[in-house]
C-alpha positions in Angstrom: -15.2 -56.3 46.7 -12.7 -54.7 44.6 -10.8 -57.9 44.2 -13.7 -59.9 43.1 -14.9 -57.4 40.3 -11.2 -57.6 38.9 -11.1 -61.0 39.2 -14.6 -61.6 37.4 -13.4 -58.5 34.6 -10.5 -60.9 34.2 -12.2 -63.8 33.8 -14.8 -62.1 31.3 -12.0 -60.9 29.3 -10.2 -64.2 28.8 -13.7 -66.1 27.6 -14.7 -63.4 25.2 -10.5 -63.6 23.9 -11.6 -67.3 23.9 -14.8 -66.9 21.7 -13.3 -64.7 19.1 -10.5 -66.4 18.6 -11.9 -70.3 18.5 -12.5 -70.4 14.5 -8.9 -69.1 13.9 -7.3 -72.2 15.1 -9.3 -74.6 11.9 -6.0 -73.3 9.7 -2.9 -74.1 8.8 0.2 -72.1 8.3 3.2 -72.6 6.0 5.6 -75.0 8.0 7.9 -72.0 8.6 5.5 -69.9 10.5 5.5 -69.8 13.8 1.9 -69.6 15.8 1.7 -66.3 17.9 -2.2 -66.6 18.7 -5.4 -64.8 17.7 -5.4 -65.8 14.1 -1.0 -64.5 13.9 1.6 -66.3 13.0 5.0 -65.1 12.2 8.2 -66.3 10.1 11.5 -65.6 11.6 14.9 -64.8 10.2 18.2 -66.2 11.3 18.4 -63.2 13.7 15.2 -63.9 15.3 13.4 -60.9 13.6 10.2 -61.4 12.4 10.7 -60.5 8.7 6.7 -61.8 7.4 3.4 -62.1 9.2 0.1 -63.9 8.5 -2.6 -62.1 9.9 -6.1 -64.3 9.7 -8.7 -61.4 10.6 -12.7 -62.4 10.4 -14.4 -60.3 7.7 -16.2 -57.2 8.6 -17.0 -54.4 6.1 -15.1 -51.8 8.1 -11.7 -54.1 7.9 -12.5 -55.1 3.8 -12.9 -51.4 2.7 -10.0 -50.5 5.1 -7.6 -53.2 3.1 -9.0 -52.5 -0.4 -9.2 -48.5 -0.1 -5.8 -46.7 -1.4 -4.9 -44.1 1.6 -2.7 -41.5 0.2 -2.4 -39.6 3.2 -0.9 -42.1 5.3 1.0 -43.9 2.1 -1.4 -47.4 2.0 -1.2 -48.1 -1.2 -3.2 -51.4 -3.0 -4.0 -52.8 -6.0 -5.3 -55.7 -7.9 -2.9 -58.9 -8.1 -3.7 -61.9 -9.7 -6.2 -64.9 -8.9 -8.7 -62.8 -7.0 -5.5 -61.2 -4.5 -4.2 -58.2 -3.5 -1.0 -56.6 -3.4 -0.2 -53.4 -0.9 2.2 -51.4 0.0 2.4 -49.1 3.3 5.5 -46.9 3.2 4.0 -45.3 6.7 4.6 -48.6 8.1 7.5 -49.7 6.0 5.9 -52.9 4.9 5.0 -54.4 1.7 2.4 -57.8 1.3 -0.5 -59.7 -0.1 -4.2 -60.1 0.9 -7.4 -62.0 -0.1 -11.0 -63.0 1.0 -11.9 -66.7 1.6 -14.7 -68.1 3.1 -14.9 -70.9 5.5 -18.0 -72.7 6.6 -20.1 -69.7 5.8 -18.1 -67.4 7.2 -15.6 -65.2 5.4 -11.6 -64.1 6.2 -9.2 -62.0 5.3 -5.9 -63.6 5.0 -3.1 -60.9 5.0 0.8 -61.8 4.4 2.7 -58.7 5.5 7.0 -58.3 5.0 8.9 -56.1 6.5 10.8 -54.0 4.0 9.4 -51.8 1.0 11.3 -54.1 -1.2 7.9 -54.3 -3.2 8.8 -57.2 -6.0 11.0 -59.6 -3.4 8.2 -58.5 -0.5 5.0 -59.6 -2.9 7.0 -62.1 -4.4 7.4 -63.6 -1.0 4.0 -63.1 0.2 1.9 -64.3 -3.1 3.7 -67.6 -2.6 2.9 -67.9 0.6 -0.5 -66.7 0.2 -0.8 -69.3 -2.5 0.8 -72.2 0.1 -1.8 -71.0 2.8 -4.4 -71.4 0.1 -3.6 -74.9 -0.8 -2.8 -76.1 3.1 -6.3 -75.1 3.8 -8.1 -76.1 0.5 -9.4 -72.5 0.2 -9.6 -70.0 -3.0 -10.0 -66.3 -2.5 -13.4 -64.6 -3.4 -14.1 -62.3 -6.2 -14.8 -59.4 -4.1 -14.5 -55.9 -5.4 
């Protein structure tokens, strides 16, 4: 009996994985990143280190105050870039990147380039480009959300 409800459990787990994550697969990454599942892709350097991720996370409230709000306590910092982006920095984490909100057959995204490194102007240098290369792969714009 035992067997069977791990085997359904299992089962249950995969389809719901499934659901979730069937809308993440309509975009396109830069050429350089490498698809890890789940809406995550990641660029590698010539050691095999993952040095940048794209993160494509559906748009909750919860997640979009949690990007946008600064969070001195734990070192998030974020502010304002250009063309409706974001730019953060998380010393906590040792990472620096860029962010914005699209929307995609009525339903929204947040689209998050994250480097490695709190080399801030090469990090968001690296990122905004990508973000903008993401944007025009998947002929998206970010939203005006504030």
């Amino acid at each position: 009996m035992f067997k069977k409800i791990f085997v359904i459990s299992i089962i249950s787990l995969v389809m719901i994985s499934a659901a979730f994550a069937a809308d993440l697969g309509i975009f396109s990454a830069p050429n350089s990143f490498e698809d890890l599942g789940d809406g995550v892709y990641a660029l590698y350097d010539s050691s095999g280190n993952a040095e940048e991720i794209l993160s494509v996370v559906e748009h909750n409230e919860h997640d979009w105050q949690d990007y946008t709000s600064n969070d001195t306590h734990n070192n998030y910092t974020v502010f304002k870039g250009e063309n409706n982006t974001y730019n953060y920095t998380d010393a906590s984490q040792d990472e620096s990147g860029s962010f914005e909100l699209i929307e995609v057959n009525g339903t929204k995204y947040i689209i998050d380039f994250t480097k490695t490194g709190m080399d801030r102007q090469n990090g968001f240098t690296a990122t905004y480009k990508n973000l903008m290369e993401f944007n025009k792969l998947n002929n998206v714009t970010p939203l005006n959300e504030e």
